[in-house]
C-alpha positions in Angstrom: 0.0 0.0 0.0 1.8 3.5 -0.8 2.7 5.9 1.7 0.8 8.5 0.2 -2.6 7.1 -0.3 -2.9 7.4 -3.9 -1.5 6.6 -7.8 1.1 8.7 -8.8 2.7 9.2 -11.7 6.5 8.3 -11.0 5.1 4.8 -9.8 4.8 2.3 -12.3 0.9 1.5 -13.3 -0.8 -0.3 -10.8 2.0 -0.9 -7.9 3.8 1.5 -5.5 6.9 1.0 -6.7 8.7 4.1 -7.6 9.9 4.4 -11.5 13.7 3.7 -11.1 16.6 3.2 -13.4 16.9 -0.1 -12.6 13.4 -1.1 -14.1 13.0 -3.2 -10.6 9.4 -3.2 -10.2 9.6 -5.2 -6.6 9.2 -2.9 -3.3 11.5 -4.9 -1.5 13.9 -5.2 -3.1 13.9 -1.9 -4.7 13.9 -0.6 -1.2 17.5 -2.6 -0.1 18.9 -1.3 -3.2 17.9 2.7 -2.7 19.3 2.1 1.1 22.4 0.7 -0.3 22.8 3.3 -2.9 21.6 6.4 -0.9 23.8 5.3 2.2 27.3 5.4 0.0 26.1 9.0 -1.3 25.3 10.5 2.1 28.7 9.0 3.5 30.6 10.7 0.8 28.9 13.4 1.5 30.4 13.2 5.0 33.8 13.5 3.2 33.2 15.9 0.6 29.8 18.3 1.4 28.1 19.8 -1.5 28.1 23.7 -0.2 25.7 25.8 -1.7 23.7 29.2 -0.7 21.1 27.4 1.3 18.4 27.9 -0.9 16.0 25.2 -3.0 18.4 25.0 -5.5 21.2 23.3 -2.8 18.4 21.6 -1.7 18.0 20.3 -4.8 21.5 19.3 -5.4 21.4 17.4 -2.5 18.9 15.1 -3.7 20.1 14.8 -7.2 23.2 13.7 -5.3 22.2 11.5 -3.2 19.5 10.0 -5.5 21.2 10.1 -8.4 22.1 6.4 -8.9 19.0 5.3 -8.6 15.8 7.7 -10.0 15.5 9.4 -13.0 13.6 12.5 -10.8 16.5 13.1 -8.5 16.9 16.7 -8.1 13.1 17.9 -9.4 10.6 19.0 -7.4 7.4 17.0 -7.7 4.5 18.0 -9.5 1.7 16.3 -8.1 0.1 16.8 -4.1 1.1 14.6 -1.5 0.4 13.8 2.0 0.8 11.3 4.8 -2.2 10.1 7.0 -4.2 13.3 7.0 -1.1 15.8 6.6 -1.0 17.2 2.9 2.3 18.8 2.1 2.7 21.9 0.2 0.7 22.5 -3.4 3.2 21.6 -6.1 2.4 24.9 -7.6 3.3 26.6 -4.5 6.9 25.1 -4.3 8.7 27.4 -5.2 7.1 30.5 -3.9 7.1 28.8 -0.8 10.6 28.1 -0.5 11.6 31.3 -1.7 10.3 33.3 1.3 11.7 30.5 4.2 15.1 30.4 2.6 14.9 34.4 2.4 14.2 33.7 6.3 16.9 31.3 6.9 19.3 34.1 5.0 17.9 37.0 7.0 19.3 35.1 10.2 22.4 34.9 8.9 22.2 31.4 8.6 21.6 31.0 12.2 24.9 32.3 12.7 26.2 34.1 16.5 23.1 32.5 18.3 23.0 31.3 21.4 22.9 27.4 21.7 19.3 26.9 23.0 18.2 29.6 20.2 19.8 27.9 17.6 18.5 24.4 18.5 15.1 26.0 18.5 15.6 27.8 15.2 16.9 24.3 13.5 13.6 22.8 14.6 11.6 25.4 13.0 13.5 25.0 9.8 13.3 21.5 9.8 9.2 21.3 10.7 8.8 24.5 7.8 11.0 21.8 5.1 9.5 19.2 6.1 6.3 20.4 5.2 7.0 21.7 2.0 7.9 18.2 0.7 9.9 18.9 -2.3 10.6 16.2 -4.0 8.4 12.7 -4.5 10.6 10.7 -2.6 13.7 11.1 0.0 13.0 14.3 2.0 13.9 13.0 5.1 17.2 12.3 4.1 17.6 15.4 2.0 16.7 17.9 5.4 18.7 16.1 7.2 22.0 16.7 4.6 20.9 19.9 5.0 20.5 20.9 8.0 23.9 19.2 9.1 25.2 21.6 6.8 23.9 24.4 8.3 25.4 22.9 12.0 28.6 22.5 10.3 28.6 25.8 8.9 28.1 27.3 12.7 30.7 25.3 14.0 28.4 22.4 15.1 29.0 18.8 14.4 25.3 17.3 14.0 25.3 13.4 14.3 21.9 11.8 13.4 22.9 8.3 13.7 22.5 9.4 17.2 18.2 9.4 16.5 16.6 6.4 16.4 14.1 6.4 13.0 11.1 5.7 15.6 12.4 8.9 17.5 12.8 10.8 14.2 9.4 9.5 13.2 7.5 11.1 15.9 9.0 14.2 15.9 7.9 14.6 12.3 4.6 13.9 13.0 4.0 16.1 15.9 6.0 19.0 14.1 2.9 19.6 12.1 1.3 21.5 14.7 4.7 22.4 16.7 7.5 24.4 15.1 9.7 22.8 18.2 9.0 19.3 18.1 12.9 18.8 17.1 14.7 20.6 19.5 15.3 17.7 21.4 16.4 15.6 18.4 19.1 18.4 17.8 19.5 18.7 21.2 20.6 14.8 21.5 21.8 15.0 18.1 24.6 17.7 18.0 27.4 16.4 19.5 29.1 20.3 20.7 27.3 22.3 22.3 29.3 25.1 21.8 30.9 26.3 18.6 33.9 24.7 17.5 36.2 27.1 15.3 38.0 24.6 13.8 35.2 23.3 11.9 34.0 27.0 11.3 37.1 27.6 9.8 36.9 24.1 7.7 33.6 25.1 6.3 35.0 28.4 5.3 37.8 26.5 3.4 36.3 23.9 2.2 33.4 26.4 0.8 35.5 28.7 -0.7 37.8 25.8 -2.2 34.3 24.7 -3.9 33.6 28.5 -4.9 37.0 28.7 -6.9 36.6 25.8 -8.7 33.2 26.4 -10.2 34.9 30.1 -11.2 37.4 28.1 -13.2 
């Protein structure tokens, strides 16, 4: 039974099995192969992190990364409604305009930078409930906001471990962040491992970020 209660157009006709390069029309075992796939992405992303303006578009990137191996819409925003349970996520047509006015939020903050730890746990979880619900892509927002927002951590100096969540744990939080902005702040506060900023990984970001910047001038 799909997730999101209805046919959609990037499963294939009369199953829930997401359209994927691999033509593998079984949920099973399509499922063991995205986990494989998506796990060796997001751990090279550990090593080398794709930096961006914190925006949709590096939003996007980050799933067309990590989902790249595996489906042919990784990286595009979906264009049809979904929802979980009663929750619908934001209006395809609205994606954009959406996005545009958090991420002008999230800028506006400085990137949560110079904040206080308790703020900035508090400012993650809003950020991470306000993502959440927009719902970008058709599949693999959870692991896409959470790329993210460890990117954000990192780039205050914060190392952000989510192996550190249990999925249940995760799970609930989610759910409840529908109707509360702060339903994460104690997953980021269990989650980040510093709880004050560590310069050295300031100063790595910085690097690292504008090694990334020269390269694309090249």
């Amino acid at each position: 039974m799909s997730k999101y209660n209805y046919e959609s157009k990037y499963t294939y006709p009369g199953t829930d099995v997401l359209i994927n390069k691999f033509d593998i029309k079984d949920h099973e075992k399509l499922e063991k192969l995205e986990t494989t796939l998506t796990f060796k992405r997001i751990a090279m992303l550990h090593q080398n992190p794709l930096y961006g303006s914190f925006g949709l578009k590096h939003l996007q990137n980050i799933h067309k990364y990590i989902f790249q191996d595996i489906y042919p819409f990784a990286g595009e925003l979906r264009e049809e409604q979904i929802g979980k349970g009663t929750t619908l996520f934001a209006h395809p047509l609205h994606l954009e305009s959406y996005s545009k006015e958090l991420f002008k939020q999230l800028k506006n903050e400085k990137y949560l930078s110079g904040i206080e730890f308790p703020k900035f746990i508090e400012r993650m979880s809003y950020y991470l409930s306000e993502i959440n619900m927009l719902h970008p892509f058709r599949e693999g927002n959870g692991r896409t906001q959470r790329e993210f927002l460890r990117l954000i951590a990192f780039k205050n100096g914060f190392k952000l471990d989510w192996n550190k969540i249990e999925r249940e744990e995760l799970l609930q939080a989610s759910v409840h962040s529908v109707n509360d902005s702060n339903a994460f702040v104690g997953i980021f506060e269990k989650a980040i491992v510093n709880k004050q900023p560590d310069k050295t990984l300031i100063q790595q970001y910085r690097e690292i970020s504008k090694n990334n910047h020269e390269k694309r001038l090249l």
